[in-house]
Structure formats: structure tokens, C-alpha cells
C-alpha positions, 0 to 999 in steps of 0.5 A: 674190905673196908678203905677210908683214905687220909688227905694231909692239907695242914701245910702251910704253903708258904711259897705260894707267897698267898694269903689264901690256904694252899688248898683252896687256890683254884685250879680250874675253878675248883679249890686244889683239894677237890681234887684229891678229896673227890678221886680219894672218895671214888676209890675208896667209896668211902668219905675222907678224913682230910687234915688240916692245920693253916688255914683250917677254918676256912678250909673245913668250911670249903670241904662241907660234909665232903670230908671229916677232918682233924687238926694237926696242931703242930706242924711236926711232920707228915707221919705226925698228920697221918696220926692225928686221924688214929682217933677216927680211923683205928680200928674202924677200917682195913686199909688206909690210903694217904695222899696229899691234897696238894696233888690234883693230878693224881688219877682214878685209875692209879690211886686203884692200882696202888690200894688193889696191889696192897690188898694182894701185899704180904707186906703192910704197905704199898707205895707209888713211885715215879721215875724221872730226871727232874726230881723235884725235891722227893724222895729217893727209893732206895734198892737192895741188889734184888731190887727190894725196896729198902728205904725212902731216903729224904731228899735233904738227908740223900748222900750224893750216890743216893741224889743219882736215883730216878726212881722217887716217891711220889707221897701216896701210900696204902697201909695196912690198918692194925700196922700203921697206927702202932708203928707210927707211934716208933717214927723217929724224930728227923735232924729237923724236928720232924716225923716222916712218914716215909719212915715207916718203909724201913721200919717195915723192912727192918721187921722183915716184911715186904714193900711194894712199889708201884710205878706211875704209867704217866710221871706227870700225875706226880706234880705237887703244888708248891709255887704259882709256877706249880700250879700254872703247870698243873693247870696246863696238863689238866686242860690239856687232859680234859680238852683230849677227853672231849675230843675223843668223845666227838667235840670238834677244837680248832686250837685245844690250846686256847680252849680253856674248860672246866672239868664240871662242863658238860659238851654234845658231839659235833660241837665246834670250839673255836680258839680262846674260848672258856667254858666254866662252872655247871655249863651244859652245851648241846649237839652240833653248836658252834662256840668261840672265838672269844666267848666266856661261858658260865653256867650256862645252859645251850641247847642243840645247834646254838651259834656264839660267837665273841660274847658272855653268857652268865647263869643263863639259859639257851634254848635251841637254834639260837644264835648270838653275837658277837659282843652280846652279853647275857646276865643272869636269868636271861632265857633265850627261847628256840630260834632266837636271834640277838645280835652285837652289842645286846644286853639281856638280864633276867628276861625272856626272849620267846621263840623267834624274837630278834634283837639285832644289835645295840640294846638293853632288855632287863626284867622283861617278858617278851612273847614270840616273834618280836622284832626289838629294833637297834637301841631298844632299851627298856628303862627298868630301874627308877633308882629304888625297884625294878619294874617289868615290862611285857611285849605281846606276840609280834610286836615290832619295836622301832629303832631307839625305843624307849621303854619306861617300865612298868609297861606293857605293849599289846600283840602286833602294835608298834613303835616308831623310831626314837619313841620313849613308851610310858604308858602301855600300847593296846595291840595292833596299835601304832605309837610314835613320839616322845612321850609316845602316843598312839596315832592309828590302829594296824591291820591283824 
């Protein structure tokens, strides 16, 4: 049996009070309808047709080849988006599901339940529910005495008996395929100039077949996106869906509700998150590390039993053991090799630190090669940039840099030489060699 699934994100969103398409507002760091658009895929196993309307250019260009879409046009209602898809959809499928895109909450698991209840439906259409005492502008389902589901009665149309009922719809609905297009095409126009799809339940009824309904387990999945407020509170029970699942897969968090992760990062058991802690993007963290308090991490690689403490890490990679902060920054290209450790106020950009080098605190290192066993002193900069190109610099297999070393690249300093305090280096250091003054100079050789 062959399901596709339709996502409506053609409205206009005009209570977010934004700029930017509803959709494409970031709920932890992924656009809104990614939502929607990736759990839609995984029950149907098939790709979406996602309409779209306000917004649709650059809401097609966020989608990619995730999704085909069509254009409603005009804004003239729910059943009339779900028609705009007829062209792609008519003949072509067995079932169709529709959601709507402003709806993240939505699980796997429910979305499974209401497709495997219409496929056992006598009737052409299943429908989800929710009981609650806030009703939050949807729907009313209305009853007979055997419980029949009777009718979706509009919010703005329900008498005050009707306004009474908890049980509400939800707006995600599962069709039977060779039904839905001809009756869609028999909506009536509402008071307000438009189709409702919700239509469509009485229009079942009244020609004699039955209508499902299948109640949400958790009311909370059922939270639209609207207002900003909408979407703050959807964020919060998001997080707090996420942090759980981590927890129960062994990851240690101190306070979950300052602990802010996104759904595409990646945690290793017996991991410790400590409070306001934020983990975004393709970020990967090992068995046994220690991250927070206060760290932002962003695509971020760290190996096994790494420590980071008060500091941010962007697009870089973290080997095992190593251990960072507080108040260290790594940028972009920034490889930390096993057993590294880099102190307070330490910068680090599009470099390599090899295993068991220290930079203690209070320096700069940027465009540079740096082998094993290197001691980089407090306030080694290394002077990379000449106001036109970014020249490299390499430090050789233990090399001790002394406090407040200026290093003018492009320069090289041989294995096991130093550098005296306050040294500015412009010129390379064969190894084994002391260099001292400004500009440095070599003064004697060292001992292997």
C-alpha cells in the first residue's frame, strides 16, 4: 500500500509578527517544518508533497529535494491546499496523510497509529484527536449518542453547547486516496470565503460510512506554532523530550533545564552535562566527558573522556583526553590531538595542536602546525596575518615557547629549541637552539 503525505505550510503566519515565513522559524536550530517534513517521511517512507504559498521561494529552497511542493496561490482555505496536490497525487497512491507543517511535535509513533488505523478503516478517512481543556482555537468533534463521530465543527461557527466539548482536532488526517480528490471538489464555501478540509467529515457521514478517530496519548504533540509564544513553548517541551531521551541512554545532567541540545547531536554514555550548557549543530561527544558549565558547542567533534569547561568550541575537532577552559575558544579548523591541554583565555583557529601539547593560558595560535609535546607559554601569539594572507607557522616535537612569544609567521622553530620571554621570532630556530630578544636572535644550542 502506497502512502505519500501532504504538509500545508502555504499560510501566512502573520501573528509571528516576522519577516521570515513561519516555517523556516528555527526550533532548535532546524527551520519549523523539518520537522513535520522528516517524521512524514519516515511513516510514509515516501518523499512529501509540501504546499506552499507565503514565503514559497524561499521555503522551496530550504526544502531542497526533501520534498516536491505545489503552489496554492490563493489562500482559500485548508481543503483547497490539499487539492492543489491532485496533480501529483491522484491516482498515483493508496493513502494520504496530511499534516500541517506548523506542528513539530507530532511524533513517529502517533503519525503510525493514525495511517495503520485507516488502513483497517471501512470508512475513507481517519482522523487524530486530543482531549484538553484549553482549547486553543481547534475544532470541536462532534458526537452522536453512540459515539460516531459526526462532524468537525469550526471553532468560530461552534454554538456554545459545541465550545463545551474537550475532545478537539488535532488537523492531521489519513484519506483514503480514490475518495478524497472527488469529495474535495464538494467542499462547501464557509461564511468566510473559505474550503475546510475538516468538511470532508460530514460529508463522509452523510454518505453513510464511518469515521475514526484516534486520540493523541500525549495532548502536548498537538501544539501548533502561531505566536512567538507558540514557539518558545514548543521549544521548551522539545528540549525537555530530547534531554529525557539522553538520560535514559546513560548521559549524566545536572540540571536538564539549562541544558539546551539539538536533536542532530550525538552524546556517549557516562557523559556529564553540567547547567546552561548548549550542544548545536552536527556535534559528536565521546564516553565519559565532562561538558559545562557554560559552554557552547557547535559542530563539534570530542573524543572519549574530554573535559570543557566555561568555553566555545565551533567546527572543530577534539581528540581524546583533552582537556579545555575555562574561557577558551576554538574556531573553525581547530584540531586538538589526544591529551591536549589549553587553558583560560586561549584561542585556537585553523590549527593543529599534536598530542600532549599545553597552552596554558592567555594566547593566540592561528594557521599553525604544532607537533607533539609542546609547551606554548602564556601570551604566545603567533602574528599570522600581514593585512593581505595568512602565512602558517610550524613548531617542531618539543619545543618550549616562553611567555609573551611573538611568532611573525611565515616561521618555523626546529624540534626541542626555545624561546625566551617577550622574544618576537622572525626568522626561523634550527632545533635545539635558544632564542632570546626582540627581534630574537639565537644565542646557544641545547642539550638533546
Amino acid at each position: 500500500m502506497k502512502i505519500k503525505a501532504i504538509i500545508m505550510a502555504a499560510g501566512q503566519g502573520t501573528r509571528m509578527r516576522s519577516k521570515l515565513p513561519k516555517v523556516l522559524h528555527p526550533l532548535l536550530g532546524q527551520p519549523l517544518i523539518q520537522y513535520s517534513l522528516k517524521t512524514a517521511t519516515r511513516v510514509t517512507g515516501e518523499t512529501p508533497v509540501v504546499v506552499i504559498g507565503h514565503g514559497g521561494e524561499a521555503v522551496r529552497q530550504a526544502l531542497g529535494e526533501q520534498a516536491d511542493t505545489v503552489v496554492q496561490a490563493e489562500q482559500l482555505g485548508t481543503g483547497h491546499a490539499v487539492q492543489q496536490a491532485a496533480k501529483l497525487l491522484q491516482g498515483n497512491v493508496d493513502l494520504v496523510l496530511v499534516v500541517a507543517a506548523d506542528m513539530p511535535l507530532l511524533t513517529e509513533q502517533t503519525l503510525g497509529r493514525l495511517v495503520e488505523t485507516q488502513k483497517s478503516n471501512q470508512g475513507p478517512l481517519t482522523l487524530l484527536t486530543l482531549i484538553a481543556d484549553q482549547p486553543r482555537g481547534f475544532g470541536r468533534i462532534v458526537r452522536d449518542a453512540q459515539q460516531n463521530v459526526q462532524a468537525i465543527v469550526e471553532e468560530a461557527q461552534a454554538t456554545p453547547e459545541q465550545l463545551a466539548v474537550k475532545e478537539l482536532n488535532a488537523g492531521a488526517y489519513c484519506f483514503r486516496s480514490d475518495w478524497l480528490w472527488e469529495v474535495l471538489l464538494r467542499i462547501p464555501l464557509s461564511p468566510n470565503g473559505e474550503y475546510y478540509l475538516t468538511d470532508l467529515v460530514e460529508i463522509a457521514v452523510s454518505e453513510g460510512f464511518p469515521v475514526q478517530a484516534v486520540c493523541l496519548e500525549e495532548p502536548s504533540e498537538a501544539i501548533g506554532i502561531n505566536t512567538q509564544v507558540h514557539l518558545a513553548e514548543a521549544t521548551m517541551l522539545l528540549q525537555a523530550r530530547i534531554n529525557q531521551d539522553w538520560m535514559l541512554a546513560g548521559v549524566t545532567m545536572i540540571d536538564p533545564a539549562t541544558t539546551y541540545i539539538e536533536p542532530t547531536v550525538i552524546l556517549g554514555e557516562d557523559t556529564v552535562i553540567w547547567p546552561n550548557t548548549h550542544l548545536r549543530g552536527s556535534t559528536r561527544i565521546g564516553v565519559g566527558c565532562e561538558i559545562g558549565p557554560n559552554t557552547i558547542i557547535r559542530n563539534t567533534t570530542l573524543g572519549d573522556r574530554c573535559r570543557v569547561f566555561a568555553s566555545v568550541l565551533e567546527s572543530a575537532e577534539v581528540e581524546d583526553g583533552v582537556d579545555i577552559g575555562p574561557f577558551a575558544h576554538l574556531r573553525k579548523g581547530a584540531h586538538l590531538a589526544a591529551g591536549v591541554h589549553m587553558g583560560n583565555f586561549g584561542e585556537v583557529k585553523n590549527s593543529y595542536l599534536g598530542p600532549g601539547t599545553k597552552m596554558g593560558h592567555f594566547s593566540y595560535i592561528g594557521d599553525a602546525t604544532i607537533a607533539s609535546d609542546v609547551n606554548i607559554g602564556a601570551g604566545t601569539i603567533t602574528c599570522n596575518y600581514d593585512g593581505k594572507n595568512k602565512h602558517p607557522t610550524i613548531i617542531e616535537e618539543g619545543v618550549f615557547i616562553g611567555s609573551d612569544t611573538m611568532l611573525v609567521a611565515p616561521v618555523k622553530i626546529g624540534e626541542g629549541a626555545r624561546t625566551g620571554a617577550g622574544s618576537v621570532v622572525t626568522k626561523d630556530i634550527p632545533p635545539y637552539t635558544l632564542a632570546v630578544g626582540v627581534p630574537a636572535r639565537a644565542i646557544r644550542k641545547l642539550e638533546k
